[in-house]
N, CA, C and O atoms as a printed pandas DataFrame, in Angstrom:
     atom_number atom_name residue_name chain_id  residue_number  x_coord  y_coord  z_coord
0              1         N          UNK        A               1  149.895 -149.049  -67.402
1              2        CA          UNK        A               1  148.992 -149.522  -68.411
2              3         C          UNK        A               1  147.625 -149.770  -67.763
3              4         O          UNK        A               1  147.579 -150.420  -66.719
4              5         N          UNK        A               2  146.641 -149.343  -68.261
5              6        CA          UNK        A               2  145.234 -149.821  -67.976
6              7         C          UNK        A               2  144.502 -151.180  -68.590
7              8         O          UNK        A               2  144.383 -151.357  -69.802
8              9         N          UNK        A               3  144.138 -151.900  -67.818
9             10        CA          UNK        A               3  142.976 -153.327  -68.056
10            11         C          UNK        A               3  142.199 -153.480  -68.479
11            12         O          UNK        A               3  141.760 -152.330  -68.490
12            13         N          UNK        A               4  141.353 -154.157  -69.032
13            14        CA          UNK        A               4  140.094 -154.465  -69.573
14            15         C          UNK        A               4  140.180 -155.771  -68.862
15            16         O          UNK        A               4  141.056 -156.575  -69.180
16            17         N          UNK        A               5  139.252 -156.049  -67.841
17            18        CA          UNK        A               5  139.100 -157.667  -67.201
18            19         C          UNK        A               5  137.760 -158.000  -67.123
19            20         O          UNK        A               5  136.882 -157.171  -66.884
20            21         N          UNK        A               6  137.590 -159.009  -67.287
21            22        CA          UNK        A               6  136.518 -160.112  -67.161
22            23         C          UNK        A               6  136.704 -161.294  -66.069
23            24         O          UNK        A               6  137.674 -162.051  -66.019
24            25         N          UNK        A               7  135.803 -161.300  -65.371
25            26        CA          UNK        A               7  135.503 -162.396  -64.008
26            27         C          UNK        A               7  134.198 -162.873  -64.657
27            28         O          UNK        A               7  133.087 -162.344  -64.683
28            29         N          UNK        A               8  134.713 -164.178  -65.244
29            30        CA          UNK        A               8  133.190 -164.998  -65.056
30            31         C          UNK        A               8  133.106 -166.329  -64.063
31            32         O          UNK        A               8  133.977 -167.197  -63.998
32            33         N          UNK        A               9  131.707 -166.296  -63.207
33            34        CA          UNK        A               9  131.594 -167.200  -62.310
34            35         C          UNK        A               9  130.301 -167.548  -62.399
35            36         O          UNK        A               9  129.272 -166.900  -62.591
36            37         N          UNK        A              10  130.590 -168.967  -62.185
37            38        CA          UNK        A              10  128.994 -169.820  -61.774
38            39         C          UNK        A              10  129.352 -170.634  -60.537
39            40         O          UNK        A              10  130.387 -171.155  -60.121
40            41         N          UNK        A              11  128.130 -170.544  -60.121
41            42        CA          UNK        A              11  128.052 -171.099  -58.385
42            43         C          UNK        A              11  128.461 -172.733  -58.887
43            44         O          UNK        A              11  127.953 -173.359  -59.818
44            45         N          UNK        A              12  129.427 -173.132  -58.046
45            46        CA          UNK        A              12  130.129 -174.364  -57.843
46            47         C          UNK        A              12  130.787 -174.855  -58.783
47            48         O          UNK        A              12  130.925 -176.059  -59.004
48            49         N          UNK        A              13  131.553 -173.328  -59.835
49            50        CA          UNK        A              13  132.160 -173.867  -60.333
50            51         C          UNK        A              13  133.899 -172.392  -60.122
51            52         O          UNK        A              13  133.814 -171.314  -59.532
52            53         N          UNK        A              14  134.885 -172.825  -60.665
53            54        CA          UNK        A              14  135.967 -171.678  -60.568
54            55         C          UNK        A              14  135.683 -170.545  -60.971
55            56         O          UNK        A              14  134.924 -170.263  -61.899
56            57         N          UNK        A              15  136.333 -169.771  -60.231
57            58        CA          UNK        A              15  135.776 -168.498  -61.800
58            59         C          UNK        A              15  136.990 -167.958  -62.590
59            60         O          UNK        A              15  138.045 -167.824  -61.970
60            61         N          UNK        A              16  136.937 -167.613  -63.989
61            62        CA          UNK        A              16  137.700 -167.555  -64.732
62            63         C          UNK        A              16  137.993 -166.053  -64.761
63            64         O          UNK        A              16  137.140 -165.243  -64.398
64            65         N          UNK        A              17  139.266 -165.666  -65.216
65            66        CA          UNK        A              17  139.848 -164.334  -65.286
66            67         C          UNK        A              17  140.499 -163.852  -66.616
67            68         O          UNK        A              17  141.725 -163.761  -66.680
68            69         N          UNK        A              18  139.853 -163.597  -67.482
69            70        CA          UNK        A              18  140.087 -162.847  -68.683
70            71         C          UNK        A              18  140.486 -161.431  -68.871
71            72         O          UNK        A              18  139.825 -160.544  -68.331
72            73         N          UNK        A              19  141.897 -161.062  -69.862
73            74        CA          UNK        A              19  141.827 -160.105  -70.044
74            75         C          UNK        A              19  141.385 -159.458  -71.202
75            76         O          UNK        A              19  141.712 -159.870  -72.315
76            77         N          UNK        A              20  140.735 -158.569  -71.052
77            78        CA          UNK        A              20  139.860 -157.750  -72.388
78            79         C          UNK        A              20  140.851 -157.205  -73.160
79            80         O          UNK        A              20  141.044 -157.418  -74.357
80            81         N          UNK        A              21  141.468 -156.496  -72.427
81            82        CA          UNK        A              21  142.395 -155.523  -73.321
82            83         C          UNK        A              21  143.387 -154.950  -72.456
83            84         O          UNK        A              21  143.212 -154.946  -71.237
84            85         N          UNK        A              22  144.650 -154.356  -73.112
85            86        CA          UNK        A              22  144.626 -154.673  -74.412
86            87         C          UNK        A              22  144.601 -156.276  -75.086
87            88         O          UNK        A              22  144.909 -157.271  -74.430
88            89         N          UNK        A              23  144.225 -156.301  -76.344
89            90        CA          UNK        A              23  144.466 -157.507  -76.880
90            91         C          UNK        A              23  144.733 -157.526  -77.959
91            92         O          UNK        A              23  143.932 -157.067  -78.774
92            93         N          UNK        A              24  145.835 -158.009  -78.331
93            94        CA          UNK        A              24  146.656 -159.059  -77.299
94            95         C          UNK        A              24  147.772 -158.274  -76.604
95            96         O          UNK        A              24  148.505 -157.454  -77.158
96            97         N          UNK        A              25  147.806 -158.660  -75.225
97            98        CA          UNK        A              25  149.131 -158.303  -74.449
98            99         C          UNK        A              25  150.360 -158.376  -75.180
99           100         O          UNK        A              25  150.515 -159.453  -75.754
100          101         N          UNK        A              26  151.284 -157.533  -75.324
101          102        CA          UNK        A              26  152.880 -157.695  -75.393
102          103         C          UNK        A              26  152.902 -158.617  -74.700
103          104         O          UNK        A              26  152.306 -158.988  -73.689
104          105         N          UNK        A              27  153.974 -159.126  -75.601
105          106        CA          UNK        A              27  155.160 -159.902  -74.897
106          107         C          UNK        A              27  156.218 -159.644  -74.830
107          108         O          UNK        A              27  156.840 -159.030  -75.697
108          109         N          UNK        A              28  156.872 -160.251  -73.283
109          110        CA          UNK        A              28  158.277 -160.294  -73.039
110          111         C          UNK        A              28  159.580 -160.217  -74.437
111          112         O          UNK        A              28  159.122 -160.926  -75.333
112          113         N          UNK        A              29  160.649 -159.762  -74.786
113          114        CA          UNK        A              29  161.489 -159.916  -75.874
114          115         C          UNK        A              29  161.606 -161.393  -75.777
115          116         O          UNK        A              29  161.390 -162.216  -74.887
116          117         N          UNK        A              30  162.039 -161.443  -77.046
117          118        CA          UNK        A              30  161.819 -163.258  -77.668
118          119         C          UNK        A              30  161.274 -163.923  -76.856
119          120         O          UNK        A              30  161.989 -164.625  -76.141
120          121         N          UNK        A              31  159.674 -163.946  -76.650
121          122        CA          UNK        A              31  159.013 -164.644  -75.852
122          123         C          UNK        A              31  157.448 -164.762  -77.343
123          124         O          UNK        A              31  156.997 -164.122  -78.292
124          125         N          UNK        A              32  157.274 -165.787  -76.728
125          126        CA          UNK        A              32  155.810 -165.870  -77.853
126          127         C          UNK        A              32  154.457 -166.429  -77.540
127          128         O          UNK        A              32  153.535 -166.675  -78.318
128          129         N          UNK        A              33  154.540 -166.609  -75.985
129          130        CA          UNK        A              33  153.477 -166.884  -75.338
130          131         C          UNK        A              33  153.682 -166.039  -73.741
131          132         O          UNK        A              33  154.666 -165.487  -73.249
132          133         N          UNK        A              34  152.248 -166.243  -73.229
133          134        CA          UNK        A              34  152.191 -165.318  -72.354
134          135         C          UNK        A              34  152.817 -166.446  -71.025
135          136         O          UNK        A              34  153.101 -167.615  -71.286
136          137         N          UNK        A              35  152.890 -166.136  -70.284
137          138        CA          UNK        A              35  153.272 -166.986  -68.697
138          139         C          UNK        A              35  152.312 -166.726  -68.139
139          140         O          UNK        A              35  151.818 -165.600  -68.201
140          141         N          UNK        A              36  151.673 -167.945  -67.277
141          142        CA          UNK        A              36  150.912 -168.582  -66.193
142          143         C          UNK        A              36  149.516 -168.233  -66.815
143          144         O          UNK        A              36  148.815 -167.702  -65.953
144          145         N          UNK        A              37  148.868 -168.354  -68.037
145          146        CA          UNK        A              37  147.825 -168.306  -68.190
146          147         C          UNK        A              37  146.788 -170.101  -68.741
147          148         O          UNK        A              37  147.189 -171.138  -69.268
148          149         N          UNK        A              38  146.145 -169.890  -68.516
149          150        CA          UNK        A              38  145.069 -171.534  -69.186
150          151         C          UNK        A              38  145.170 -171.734  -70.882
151          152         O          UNK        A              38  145.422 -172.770  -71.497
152          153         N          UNK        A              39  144.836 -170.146  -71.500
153          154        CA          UNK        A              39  144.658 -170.072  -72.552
154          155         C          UNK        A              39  145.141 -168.935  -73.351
155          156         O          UNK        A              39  144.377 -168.026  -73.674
156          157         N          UNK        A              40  146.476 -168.956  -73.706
157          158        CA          UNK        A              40  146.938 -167.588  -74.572
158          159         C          UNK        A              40  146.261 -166.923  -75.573
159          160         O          UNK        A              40  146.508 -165.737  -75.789
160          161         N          UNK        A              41  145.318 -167.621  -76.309
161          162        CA          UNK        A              41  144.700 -166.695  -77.281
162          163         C          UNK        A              41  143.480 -165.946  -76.763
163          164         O          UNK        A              41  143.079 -164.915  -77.305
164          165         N          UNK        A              42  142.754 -166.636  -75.424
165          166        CA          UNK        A              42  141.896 -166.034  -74.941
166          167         C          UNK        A              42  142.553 -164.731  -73.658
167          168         O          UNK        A              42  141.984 -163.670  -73.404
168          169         N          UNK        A              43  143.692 -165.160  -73.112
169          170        CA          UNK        A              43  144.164 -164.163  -72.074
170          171         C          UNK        A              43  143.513 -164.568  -70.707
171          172         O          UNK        A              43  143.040 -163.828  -69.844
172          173         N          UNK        A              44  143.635 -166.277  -70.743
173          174        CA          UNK        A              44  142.616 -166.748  -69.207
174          175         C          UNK        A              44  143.596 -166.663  -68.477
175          176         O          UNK        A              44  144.664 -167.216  -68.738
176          177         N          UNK        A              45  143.411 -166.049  -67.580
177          178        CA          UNK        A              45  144.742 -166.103  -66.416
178          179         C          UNK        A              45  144.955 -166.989  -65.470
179          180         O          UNK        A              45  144.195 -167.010  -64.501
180          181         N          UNK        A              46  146.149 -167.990  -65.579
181          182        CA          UNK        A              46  146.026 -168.655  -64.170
182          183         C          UNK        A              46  146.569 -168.417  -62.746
183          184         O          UNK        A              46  147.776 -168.600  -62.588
184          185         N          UNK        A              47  145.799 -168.020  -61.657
185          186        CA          UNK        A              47  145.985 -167.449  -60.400
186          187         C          UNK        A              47  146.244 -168.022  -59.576
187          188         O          UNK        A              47  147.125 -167.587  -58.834
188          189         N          UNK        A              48  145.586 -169.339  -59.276
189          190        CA          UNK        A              48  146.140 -170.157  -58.211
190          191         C          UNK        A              48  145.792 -171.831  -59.223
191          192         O          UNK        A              48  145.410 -172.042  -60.374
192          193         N          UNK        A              49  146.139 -172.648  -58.159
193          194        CA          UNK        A              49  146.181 -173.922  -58.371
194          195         C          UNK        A              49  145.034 -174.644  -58.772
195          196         O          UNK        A              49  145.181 -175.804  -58.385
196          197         N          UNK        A              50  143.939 -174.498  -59.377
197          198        CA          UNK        A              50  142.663 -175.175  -58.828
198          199         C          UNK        A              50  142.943 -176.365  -57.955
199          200         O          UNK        A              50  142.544 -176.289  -56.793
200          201         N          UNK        A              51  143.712 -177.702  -58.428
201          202        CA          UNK        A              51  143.639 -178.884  -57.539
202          203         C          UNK        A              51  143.737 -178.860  -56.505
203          204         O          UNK        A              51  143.157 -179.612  -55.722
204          205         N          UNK        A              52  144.760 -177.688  -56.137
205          206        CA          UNK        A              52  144.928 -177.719  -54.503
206          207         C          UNK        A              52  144.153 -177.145  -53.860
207          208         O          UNK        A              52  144.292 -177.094  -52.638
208          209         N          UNK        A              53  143.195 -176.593  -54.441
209          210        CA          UNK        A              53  141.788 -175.954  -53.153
210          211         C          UNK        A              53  142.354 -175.083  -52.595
211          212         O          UNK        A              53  142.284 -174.946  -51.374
212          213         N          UNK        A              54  143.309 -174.000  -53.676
213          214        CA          UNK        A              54  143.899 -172.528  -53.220
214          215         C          UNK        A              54  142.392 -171.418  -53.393
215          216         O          UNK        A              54  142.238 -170.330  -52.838
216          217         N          UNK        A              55  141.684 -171.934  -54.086
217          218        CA          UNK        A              55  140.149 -171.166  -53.877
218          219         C          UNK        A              55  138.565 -172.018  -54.163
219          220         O          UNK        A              55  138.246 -172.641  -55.176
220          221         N          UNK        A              56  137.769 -171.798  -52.936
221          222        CA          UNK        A              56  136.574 -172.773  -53.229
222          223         C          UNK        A              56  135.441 -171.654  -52.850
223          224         O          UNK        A              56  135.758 -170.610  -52.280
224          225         N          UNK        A              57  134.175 -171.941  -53.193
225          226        CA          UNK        A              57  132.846 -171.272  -53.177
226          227         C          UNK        A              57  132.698 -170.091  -51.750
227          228         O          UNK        A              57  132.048 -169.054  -51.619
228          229         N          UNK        A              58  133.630 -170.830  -50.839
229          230        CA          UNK        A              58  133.324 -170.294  -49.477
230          231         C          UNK        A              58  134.316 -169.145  -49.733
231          232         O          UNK        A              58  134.326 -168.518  -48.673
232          233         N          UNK        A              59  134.952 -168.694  -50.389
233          234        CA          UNK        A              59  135.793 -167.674  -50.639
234          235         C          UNK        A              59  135.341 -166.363  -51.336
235          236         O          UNK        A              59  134.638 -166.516  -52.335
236          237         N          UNK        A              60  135.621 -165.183  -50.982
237          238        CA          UNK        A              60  134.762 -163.897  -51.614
238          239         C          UNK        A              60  136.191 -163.616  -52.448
239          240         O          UNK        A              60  137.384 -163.628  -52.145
240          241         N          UNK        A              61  135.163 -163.272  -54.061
241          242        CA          UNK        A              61  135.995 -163.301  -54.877
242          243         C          UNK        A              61  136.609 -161.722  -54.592
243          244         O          UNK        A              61  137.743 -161.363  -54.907
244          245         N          UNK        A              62  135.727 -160.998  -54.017
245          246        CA          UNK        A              62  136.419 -159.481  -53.592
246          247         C          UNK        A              62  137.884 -159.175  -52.865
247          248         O          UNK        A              62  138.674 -158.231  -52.835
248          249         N          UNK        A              63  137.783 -160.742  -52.197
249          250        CA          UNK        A              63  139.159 -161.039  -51.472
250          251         C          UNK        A              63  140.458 -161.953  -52.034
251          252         O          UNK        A              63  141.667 -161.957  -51.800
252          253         N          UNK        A              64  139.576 -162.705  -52.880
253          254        CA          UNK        A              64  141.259 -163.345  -53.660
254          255         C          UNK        A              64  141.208 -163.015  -54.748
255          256         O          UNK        A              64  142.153 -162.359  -55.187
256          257         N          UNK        A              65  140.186 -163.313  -55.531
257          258        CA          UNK        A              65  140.337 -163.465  -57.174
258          259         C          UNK        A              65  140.472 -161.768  -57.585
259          260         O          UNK        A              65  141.098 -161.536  -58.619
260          261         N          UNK        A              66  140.081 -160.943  -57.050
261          262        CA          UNK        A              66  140.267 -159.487  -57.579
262          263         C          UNK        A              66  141.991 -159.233  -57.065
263          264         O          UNK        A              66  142.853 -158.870  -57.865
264          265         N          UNK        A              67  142.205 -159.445  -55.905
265          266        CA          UNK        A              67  143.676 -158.741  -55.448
266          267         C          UNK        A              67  144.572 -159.767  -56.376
267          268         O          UNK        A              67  145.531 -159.213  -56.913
268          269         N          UNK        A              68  144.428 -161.078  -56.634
269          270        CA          UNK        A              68  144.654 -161.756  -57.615
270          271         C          UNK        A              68  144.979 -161.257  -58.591
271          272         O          UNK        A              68  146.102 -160.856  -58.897
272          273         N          UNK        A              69  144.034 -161.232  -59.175
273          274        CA          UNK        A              69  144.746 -160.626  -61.044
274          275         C          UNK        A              69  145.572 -159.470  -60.680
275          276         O          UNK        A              69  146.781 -159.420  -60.909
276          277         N          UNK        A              70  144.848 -158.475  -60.068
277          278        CA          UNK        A              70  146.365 -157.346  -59.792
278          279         C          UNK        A              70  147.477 -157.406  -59.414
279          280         O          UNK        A              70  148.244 -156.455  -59.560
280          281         N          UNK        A              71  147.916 -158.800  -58.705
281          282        CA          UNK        A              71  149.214 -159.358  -58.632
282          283         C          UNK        A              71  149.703 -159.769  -59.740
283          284         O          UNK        A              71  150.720 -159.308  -60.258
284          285         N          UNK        A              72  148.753 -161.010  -60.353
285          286        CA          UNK        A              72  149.457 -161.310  -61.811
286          287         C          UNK        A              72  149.963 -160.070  -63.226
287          288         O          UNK        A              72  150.773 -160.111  -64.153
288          289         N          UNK        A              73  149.138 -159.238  -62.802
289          290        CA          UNK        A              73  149.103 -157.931  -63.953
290          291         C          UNK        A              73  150.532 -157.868  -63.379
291          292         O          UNK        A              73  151.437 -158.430  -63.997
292          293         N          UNK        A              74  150.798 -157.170  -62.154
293          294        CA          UNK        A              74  152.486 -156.680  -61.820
294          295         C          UNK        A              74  153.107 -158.079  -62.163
295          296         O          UNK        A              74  153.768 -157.915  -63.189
296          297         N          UNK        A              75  153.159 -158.990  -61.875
297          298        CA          UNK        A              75  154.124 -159.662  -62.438
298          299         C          UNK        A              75  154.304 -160.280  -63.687
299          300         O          UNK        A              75  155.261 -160.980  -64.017
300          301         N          UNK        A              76  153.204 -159.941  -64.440
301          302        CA          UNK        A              76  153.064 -159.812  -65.882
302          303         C          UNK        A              76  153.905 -158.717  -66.650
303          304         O          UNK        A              76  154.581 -158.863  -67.668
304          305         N          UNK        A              77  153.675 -157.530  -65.862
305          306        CA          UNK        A              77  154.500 -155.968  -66.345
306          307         C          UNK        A              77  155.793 -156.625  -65.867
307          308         O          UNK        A              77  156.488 -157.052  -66.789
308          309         N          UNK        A              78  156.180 -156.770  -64.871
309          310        CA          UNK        A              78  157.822 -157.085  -64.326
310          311         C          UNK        A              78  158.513 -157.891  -65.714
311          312         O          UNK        A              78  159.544 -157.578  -66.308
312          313         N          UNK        A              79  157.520 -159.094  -66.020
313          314        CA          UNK        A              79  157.775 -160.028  -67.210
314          315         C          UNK        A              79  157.893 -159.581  -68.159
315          316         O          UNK        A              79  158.854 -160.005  -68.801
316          317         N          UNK        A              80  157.055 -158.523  -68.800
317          318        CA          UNK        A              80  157.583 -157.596  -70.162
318          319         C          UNK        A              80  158.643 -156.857  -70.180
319          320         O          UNK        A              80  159.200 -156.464  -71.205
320          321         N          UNK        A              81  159.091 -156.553  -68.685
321          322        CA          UNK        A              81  160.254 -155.864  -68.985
322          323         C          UNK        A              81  161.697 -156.075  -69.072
323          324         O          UNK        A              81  162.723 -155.557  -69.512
324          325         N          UNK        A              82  161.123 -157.432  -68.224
325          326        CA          UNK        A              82  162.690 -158.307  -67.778
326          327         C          UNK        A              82  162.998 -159.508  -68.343
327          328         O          UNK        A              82  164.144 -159.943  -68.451
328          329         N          UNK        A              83  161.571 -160.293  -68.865
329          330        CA          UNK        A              83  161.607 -161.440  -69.268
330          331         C          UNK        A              83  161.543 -162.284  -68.478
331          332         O          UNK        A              83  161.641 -163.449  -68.864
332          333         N          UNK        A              84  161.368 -162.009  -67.178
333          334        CA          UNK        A              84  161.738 -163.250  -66.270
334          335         C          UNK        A              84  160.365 -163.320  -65.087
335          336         O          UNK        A              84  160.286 -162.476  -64.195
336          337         N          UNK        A              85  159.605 -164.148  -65.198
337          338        CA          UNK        A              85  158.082 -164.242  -64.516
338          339         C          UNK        A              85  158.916 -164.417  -62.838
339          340         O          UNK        A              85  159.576 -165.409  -62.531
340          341         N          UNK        A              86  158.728 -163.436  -62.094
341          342        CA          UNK        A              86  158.651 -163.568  -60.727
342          343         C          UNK        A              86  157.206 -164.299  -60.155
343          344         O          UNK        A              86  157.198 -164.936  -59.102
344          345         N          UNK        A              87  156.230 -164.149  -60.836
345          346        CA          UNK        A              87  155.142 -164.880  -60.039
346          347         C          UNK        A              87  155.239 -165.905  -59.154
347          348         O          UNK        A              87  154.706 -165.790  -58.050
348          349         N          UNK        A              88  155.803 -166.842  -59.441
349          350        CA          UNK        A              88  155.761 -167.944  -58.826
350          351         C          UNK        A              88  154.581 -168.666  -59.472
351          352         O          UNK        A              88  153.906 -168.115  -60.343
352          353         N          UNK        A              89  154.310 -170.043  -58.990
353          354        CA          UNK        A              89  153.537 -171.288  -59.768
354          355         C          UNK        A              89  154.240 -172.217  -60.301
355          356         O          UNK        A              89  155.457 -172.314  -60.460
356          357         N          UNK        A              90  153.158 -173.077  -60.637
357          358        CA          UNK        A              90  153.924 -174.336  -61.228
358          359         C          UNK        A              90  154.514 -174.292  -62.908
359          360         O          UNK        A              90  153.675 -173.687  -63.575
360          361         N          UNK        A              91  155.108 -174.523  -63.343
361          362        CA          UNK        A              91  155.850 -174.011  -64.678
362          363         C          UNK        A              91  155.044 -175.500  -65.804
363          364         O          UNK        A              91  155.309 -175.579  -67.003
């Protein structure tokens, strides 16, 4: 499947990871929300922890937040097919 993503960032603050499209993502069978995201109707993805300072300003988003979502995408696909979020995170 192909992406439509959005990275928005402002200096000293997180940056957020939206998916464009498709929209709205499938879901998993009898599932009715998406897994590990901020906001299901928007498609904000959640990648790491914010509290725990898993990413801060001094970090190039070329290096986490991009290889990032392409992890969550595969374990997003794994999740549509199996139902069962391998990602890992806090539930």
């Amino acid at each position: 499947m192909t992406y439509d993503i959005r990275i928005k960032y402002n200096v000293g603050h997180d940056p957020d990871v939206f998916v464009l499209s498709p929209n709205p993502l499938p879901l998993a069978k009898d599932t009715t929300k998406l897994p590990h995201v901020y906001d299901h109707e928007k498609q904000h993805l959640c990648l790491y922890h914010r509290r725990m300072n898993e990413w801060n300003e001094y970090k190039m988003i070329a290096i986490t937040i991009i290889p990032w979502t392409s992890e969550w995408l595969l374990h997003y696909e794994i999740w549509v097919a199996t139902g069962i979020w391998h990602g890992g995170g806090i539930h």
